[in-house]
Steps between C-alpha positions, in 0.01 A plus 500: 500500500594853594151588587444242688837573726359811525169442616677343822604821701121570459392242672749503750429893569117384482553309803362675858785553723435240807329670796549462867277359754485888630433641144216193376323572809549885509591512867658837603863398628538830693166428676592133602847633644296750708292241646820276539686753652181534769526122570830530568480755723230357685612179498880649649337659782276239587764270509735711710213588791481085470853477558524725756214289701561184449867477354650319229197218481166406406325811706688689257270492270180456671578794808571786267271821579494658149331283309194464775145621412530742740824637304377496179181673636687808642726474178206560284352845670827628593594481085150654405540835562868462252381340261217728467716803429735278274249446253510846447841586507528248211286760299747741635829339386388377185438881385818582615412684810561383877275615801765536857147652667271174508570419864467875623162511303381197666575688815281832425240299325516277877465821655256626336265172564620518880404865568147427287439201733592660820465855497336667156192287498445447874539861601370683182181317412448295805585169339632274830756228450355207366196664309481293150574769272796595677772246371364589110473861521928459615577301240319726256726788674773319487498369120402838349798657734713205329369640132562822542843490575609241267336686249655842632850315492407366122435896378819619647673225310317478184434839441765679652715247405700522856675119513286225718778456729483864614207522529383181710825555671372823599128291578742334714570732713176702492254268610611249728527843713173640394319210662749574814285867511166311469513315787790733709729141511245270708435203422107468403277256584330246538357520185137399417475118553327502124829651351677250673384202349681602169842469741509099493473353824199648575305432195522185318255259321478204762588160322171455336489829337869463393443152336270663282654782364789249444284259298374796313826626451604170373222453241569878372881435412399129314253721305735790414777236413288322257291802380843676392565154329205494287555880422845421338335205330246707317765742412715257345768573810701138567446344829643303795431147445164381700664294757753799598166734562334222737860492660516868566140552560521178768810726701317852515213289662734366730689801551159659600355249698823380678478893615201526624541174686832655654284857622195209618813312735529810682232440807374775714668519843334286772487804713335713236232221454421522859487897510277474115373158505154668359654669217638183376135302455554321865215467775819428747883530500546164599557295166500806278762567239550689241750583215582814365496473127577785234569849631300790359837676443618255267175495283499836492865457364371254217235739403751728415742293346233393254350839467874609374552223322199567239639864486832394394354229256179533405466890504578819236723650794677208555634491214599868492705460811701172335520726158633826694733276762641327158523789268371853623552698143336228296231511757440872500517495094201316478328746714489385870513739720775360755492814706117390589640152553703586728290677745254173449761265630547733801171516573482103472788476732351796764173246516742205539685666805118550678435176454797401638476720815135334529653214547782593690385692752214230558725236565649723754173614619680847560624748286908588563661764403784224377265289304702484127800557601690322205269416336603705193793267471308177542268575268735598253688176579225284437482687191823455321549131715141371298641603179449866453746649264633864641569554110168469479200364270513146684334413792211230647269552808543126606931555489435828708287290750737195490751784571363573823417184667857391452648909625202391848643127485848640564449761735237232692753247537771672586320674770373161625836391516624783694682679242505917593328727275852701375594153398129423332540830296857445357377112406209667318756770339697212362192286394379804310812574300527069473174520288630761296773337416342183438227690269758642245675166500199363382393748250846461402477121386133486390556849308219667675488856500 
């Protein structure tokens, strides 16, 4: 009788604890507040320019300016050149470093591109504006300017062990001013009109171009969604049930193509299709129209993203920056050499800066001596907003990218609305220390570290 009394705590403490709907279908909770917090935004802004056109009615909702193709369009490049630099600064931050000198390094590595384009090539080997080796030859120049100091910035830190935030706050200083010198404070330009198709505006897909990367895009994420399933199958890993996979693979289709259909909205300008009616596939302006689609700027911005991503994940130094960022002694015990790591996540974020001023100063189609300015504190926002711990060893590339299309959604809408910049900045200030706040609250109650 005893043993059989005793047998029932066993079977009780046998019993699975019950699961949420969040935890059965492993959906990150931090990542659906980020996108909720976007709709929000988005959704406040575009109801206020409603209300401010068509009052307290119908028109509300249907006369609102952010939510527009042509809104989201602009949204999209003017985040790109962010979010590019965030996924680095995630790399940063999770080894327990920060980097104040990203947006004066996107202004030498502009610079540098600038004076290539205009000057170095043209009057040193005869190269004129517009020759096709011109644009890749600058953004060869620019990239290995990027690389070399990020990686000189990494060796003073790593192996002269002076603290990142001297040293990038020093970078800080430094070169925003060197790339005054290069050009003697003009503004230089135009740039070539090659370069300036990675800007945005200039250089999209079209509509029928767009659709296809979108329905290729599409068919990669249902593979990699049910490819990762059958991995964890085979290794005896449990899984979401089959219905919640179709579910989640159904909404990053839609996600994707409900994009793409967005960027394909935007049409081309009727009096751009009269001026370029050729370049669009039309024998005439009359009847011609055009859309136009997926920017360069942003692909190059999921290139990227991915490209990190399968170094975070899926690569040996991945893992050595999550290892050092969560415990640097361990780490260095079993013999990596952290000093090394350091100048290699330098050196990723120098490239990320030049690819960042590609895209920046082609938008612009000049180069400006205030091009960056802040950006070292966006960037870092849309760091630590996405889910970057500054303690270190926990960060994503997606939160860091989330991070910085809600830090553009902010400062878009509130400029659309009319709010001044001074007012923009302290908005942003208290957003930034908001997500803080919010992100040891929740590590806090889920006992993250």
């Amino acid at each position: 009788m005893s043993d059989q009394t005793a047998d029932v705590p066993d079977a009780q403490s046998a019993t699975p604890p019950k699961r949420s709907v969040f935890q059965t279908l492993e959906l990150d909770t931090r990542l659906l507040g980020m996108i909720g917090a976007f709709f929000v935004i988005a959704a406040g802004f575009h109801l206020y320019t409603g209300f401010s056109r068509a009052g307290f009615s119908v028109g509300m909702f249907t006369e609102g300016t952010f939510l527009t193709p042509r809104n989201l369009f602009n949204l999209s490049i003017q985040t790109a050149s962010v979010a590019i630099m965030a996924t680095g600064m995630v790399f940063i931050i999770v080894m327990r470093h920060i980097d104040l000198s990203v947006g004066a390094l996107l202004c030498t590595c502009s610079a540098v591109m600038a004076m290539t384009q205009t000057s170095i090539l043209p009057d040193l080997f005869n190269l004129p504006l517009g020759h096709p080796m011109i644009p890749w030859i600058a953004i060869f120049a620019g990239l290995l300017t990027g690389v070399i100091i990020g990686s000189f910035q990494g060796w003073l830190i790593g192996y002269q062990l002076i603290p990142a935030f001297i040293v990038t706050l020093g970078g800080f200083l430094i070169w925003r001013n060197v790339g005054w010198f290069m050009t003697d404070g003009a503004t230089i330009g135009p740039l070539d009109p090659t370069f300036q198709l990675f800007g945005g505006i200039s250089g999209t897909l079209g509509e029928s171009w767009s659709w296809i990367i979108g329905g290729l895009a599409s068919v990669a994420a249902v593979f990699l969604l049910f490819n990762a399933r059958r991995t964890r199958v085979s290794h005896g890993f449990p899984v979401k049930p089959v219905g919640a996979e179709v579910v989640i693979g159904a909404i990053m289709v839609t996600a994707i193509l409900g994009f793409i259909a967005v960027l394909n909205a935007y049409e081309v300008p009727v009096r751009v299709i009269e001026r370029d009616f050729a370049d669009y596939g039309c024998a005439t302006a009359e009847n011609c129209s055009a859309s136009y689609g997926l920017p360069i700027s942003v692909i190059v911005l999921l290139v990227v993203a991915i490209i990190m991503t399968v170094i975070a994940q899926r690569t040996r130094l991945g893992r050595y920056i999550f290892a050092t960022g969560g415990n640097p002694d361990a780490t260095k015990l079993t013999g990596v050499n952290t000093r090394l790591l350091t100048v290699k996540i330098f050196a990723i974020m120098g490239v990320l800066c030049a690819i960042a001023a590609i895209v920046a100063s082609a938008r612009q189609t000049y180069h400006t001596n205030d091009i960056g300015t802040l950006d070292e504190l966006r960037v870092i926002a849309a760091a630590v907003i996405g889910g970057t711990a500054l303690a270190g060893g926990i960060g994503t590339i997606y939160g860091a990218i989330i991070g910085a299309l809600i830090m553009q959604s902010l400062q878009s809408g509130m400029a659309m609305v009319g709010v001044d910049a001074p007012y923009q900045n302290i908005v942003v200030g208290g957003v930034l220390v908001l997500a803080v706040w919010v992100d040891i609250q929740y590590r806090k109650k889920t006992g993250a570290k």
